[in-house]
MDTraj code that builds the backbone (N, CA, C; nanometers):
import mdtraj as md
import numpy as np

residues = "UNK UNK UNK UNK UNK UNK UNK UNK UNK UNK UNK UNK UNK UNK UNK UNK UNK UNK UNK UNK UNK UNK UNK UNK UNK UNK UNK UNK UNK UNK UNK UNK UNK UNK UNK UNK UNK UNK UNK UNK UNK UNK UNK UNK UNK UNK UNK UNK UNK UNK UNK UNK UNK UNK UNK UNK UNK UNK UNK UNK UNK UNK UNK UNK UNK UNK UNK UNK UNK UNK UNK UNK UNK UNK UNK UNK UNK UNK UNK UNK UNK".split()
xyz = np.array([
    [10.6245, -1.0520, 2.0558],
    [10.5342, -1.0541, 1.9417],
    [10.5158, -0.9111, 1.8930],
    [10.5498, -0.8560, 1.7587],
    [10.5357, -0.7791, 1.7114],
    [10.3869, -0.7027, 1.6823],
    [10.3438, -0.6005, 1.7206],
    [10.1984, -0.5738, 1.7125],
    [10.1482, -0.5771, 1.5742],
    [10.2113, -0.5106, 1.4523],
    [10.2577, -0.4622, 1.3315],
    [10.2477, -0.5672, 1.2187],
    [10.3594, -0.6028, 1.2555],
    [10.3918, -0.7191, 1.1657],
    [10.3291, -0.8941, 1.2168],
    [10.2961, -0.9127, 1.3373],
    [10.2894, -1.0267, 1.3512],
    [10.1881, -1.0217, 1.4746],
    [10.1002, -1.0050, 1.4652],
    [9.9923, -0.9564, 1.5984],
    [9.9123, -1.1154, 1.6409],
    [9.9504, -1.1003, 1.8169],
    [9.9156, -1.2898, 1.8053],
    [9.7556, -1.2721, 1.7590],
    [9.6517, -1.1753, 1.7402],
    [9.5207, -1.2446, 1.7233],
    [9.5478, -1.3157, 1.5939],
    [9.6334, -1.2908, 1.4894],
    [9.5868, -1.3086, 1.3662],
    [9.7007, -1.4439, 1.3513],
    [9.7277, -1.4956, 1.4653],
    [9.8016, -1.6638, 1.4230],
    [9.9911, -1.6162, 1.4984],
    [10.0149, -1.4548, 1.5135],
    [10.1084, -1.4913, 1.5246],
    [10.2014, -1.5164, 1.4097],
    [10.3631, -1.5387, 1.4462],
    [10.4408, -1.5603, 1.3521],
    [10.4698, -1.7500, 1.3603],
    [10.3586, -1.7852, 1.2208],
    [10.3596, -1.9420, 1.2965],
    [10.3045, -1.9959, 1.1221],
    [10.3415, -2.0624, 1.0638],
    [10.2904, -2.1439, 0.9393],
    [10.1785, -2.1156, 0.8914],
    [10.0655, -2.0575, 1.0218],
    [9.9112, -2.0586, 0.9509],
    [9.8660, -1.9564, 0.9404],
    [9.9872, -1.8352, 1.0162],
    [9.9540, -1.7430, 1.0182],
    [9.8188, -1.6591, 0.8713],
    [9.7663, -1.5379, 0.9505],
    [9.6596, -1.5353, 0.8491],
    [9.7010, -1.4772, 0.6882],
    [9.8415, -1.4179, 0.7011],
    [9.8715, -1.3477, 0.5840],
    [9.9257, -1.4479, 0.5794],
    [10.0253, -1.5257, 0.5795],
    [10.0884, -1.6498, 0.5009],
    [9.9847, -1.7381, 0.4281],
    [9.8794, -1.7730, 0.4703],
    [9.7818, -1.8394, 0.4136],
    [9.7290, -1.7947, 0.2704],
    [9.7168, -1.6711, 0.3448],
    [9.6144, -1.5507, 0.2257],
    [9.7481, -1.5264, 0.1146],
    [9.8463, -1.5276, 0.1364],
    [9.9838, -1.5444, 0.0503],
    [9.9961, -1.6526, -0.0128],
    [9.9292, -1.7558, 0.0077],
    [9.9371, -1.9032, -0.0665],
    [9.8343, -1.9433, -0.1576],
    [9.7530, -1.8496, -0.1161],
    [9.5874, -1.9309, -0.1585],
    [9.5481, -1.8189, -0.2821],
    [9.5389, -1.6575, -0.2568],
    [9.5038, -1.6102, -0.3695],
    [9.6191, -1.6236, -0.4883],
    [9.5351, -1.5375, -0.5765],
    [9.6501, -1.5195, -0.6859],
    [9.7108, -1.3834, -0.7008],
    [9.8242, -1.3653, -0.8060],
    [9.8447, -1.2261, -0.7816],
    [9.7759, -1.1155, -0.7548],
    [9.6893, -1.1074, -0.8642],
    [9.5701, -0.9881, -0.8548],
    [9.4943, -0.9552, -0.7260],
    [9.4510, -1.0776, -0.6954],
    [9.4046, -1.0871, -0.5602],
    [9.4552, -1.0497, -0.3964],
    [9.5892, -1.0869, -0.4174],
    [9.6465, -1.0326, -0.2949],
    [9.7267, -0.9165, -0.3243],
    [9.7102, -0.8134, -0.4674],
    [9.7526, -0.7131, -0.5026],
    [9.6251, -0.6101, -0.4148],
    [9.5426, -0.6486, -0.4367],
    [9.3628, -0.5917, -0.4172],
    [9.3729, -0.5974, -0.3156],
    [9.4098, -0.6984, -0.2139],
    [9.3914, -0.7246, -0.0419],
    [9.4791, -0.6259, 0.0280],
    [9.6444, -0.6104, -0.0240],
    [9.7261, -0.5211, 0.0380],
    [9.6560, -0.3776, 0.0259],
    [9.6832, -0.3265, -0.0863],
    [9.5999, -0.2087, -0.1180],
    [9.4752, -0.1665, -0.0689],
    [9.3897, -0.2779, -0.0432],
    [9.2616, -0.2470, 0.0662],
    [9.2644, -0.1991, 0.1498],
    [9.4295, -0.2894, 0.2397],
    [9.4256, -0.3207, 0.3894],
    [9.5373, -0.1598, 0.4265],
    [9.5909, -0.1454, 0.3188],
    [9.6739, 0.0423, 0.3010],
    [9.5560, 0.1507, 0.3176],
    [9.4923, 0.1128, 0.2251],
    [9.4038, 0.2311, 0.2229],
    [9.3093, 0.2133, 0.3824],
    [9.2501, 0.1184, 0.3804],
    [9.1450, 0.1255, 0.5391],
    [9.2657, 0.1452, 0.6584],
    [9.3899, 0.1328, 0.6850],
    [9.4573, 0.1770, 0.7882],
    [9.4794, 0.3149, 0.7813],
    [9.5270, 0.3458, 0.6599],
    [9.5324, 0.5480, 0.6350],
    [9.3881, 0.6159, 0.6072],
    [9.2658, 0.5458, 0.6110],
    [9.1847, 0.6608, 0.6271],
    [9.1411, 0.6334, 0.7509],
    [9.1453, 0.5214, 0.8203],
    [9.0727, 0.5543, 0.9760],
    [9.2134, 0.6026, 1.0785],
    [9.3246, 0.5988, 1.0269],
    [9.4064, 0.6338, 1.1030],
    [9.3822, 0.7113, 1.1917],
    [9.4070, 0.7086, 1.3532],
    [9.3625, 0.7854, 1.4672],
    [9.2201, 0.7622, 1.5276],
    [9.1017, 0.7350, 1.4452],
    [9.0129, 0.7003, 1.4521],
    [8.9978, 0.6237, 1.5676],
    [9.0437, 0.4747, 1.5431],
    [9.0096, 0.3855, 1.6473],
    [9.1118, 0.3692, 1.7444],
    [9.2198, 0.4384, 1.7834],
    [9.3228, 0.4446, 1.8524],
    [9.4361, 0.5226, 1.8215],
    [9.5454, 0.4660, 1.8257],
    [9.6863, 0.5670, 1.7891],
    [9.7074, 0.5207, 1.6788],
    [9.6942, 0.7009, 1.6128],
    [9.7521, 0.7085, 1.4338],
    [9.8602, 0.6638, 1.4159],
    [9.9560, 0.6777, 1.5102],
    [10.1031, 0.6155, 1.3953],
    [10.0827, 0.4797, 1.4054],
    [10.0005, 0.4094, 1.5380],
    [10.0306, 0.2448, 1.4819],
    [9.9264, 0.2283, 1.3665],
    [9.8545, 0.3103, 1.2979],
    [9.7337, 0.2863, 1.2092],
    [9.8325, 0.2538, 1.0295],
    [9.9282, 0.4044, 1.0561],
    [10.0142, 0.4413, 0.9634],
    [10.1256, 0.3144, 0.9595],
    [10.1547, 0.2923, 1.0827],
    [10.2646, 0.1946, 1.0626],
    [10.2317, 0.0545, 0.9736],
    [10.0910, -0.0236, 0.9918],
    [9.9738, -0.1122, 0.9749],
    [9.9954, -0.0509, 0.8163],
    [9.9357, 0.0561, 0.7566],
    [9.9583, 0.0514, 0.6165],
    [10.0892, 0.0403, 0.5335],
    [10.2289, 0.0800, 0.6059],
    [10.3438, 0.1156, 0.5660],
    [10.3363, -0.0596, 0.5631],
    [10.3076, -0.1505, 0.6777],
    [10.3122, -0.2651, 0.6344],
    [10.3076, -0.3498, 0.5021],
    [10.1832, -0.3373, 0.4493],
    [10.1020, -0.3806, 0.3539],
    [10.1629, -0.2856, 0.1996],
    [10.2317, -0.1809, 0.2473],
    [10.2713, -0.0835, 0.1577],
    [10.4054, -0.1358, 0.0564],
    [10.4672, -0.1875, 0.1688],
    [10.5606, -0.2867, 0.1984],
    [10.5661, -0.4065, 0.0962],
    [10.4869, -0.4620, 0.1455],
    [10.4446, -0.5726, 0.0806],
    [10.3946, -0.6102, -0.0912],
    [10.3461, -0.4616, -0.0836],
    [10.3193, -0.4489, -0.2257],
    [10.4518, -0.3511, -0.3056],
    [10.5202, -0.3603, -0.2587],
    [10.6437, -0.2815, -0.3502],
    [10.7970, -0.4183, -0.3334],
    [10.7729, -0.5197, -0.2416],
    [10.8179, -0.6531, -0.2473],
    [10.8014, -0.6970, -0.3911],
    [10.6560, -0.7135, -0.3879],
    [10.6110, -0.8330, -0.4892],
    [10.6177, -0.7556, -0.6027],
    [10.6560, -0.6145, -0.6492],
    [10.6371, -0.5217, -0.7594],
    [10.7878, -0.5971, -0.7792],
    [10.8969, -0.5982, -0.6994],
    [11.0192, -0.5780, -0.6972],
    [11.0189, -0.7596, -0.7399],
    [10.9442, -0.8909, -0.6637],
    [11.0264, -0.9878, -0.7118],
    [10.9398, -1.0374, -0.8646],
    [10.8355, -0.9383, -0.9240],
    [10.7986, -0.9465, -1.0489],
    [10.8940, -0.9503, -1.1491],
    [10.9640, -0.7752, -1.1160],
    [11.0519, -0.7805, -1.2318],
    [11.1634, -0.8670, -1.2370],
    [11.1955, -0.9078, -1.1182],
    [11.3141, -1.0328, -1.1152],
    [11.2948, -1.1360, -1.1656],
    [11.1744, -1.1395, -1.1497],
    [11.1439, -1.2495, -1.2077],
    [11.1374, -1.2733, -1.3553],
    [11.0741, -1.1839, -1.4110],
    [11.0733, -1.1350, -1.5517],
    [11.2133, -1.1105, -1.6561],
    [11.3257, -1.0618, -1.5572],
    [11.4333, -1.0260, -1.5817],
    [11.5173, -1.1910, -1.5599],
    [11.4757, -1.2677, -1.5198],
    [11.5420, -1.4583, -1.5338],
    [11.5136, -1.4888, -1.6532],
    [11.3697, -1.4406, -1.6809],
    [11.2881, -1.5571, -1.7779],
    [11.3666, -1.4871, -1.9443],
    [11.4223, -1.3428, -1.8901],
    [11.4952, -1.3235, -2.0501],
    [11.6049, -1.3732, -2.1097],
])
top = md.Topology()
chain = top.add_chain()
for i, resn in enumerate(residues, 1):
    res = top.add_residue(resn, chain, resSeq=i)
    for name in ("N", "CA", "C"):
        top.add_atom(name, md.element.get_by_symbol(name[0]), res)
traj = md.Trajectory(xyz[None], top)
């Protein structure tokens, strides 16, 4: 189990997991706002509550995630022409 990407408190890599959910249920804007939250609160407490690079790694996650969905926008945009 990946600490990072797939940490068992939060469901694990499993259907209900908590970001797959939160991936289904908001809308764009919304889980644009959640990544970006969850970037920014890992890079400013980074080190804080344990080891900085897994804090850094935790935002590169979410960092991730939001340069995905930047990326299958314009694809998307780029079908519909």
């Amino acid at each position: 189990m990946n600490k990072i990407n797939h940490p068992p408190h939060y469901g694990g890599d499993n259907p209900y997991e908590t970001i797959k959910v939160l991936e289904s249920w908001l809308s764009i804007e919304e889980l644009k706002g959640f990544y970006k939250g969850n970037a920014i609160k890992y890079i400013s407490r980074a080190g804080k509550k344990g080891d900085e690079l897994e804090d850094f790694k935790k935002a590169k996650y979410y960092i991730k995630r939001l340069i995905k969905m930047k990326k299958f926008r314009k694809l998307k945009k780029l079908l519909k022409e």
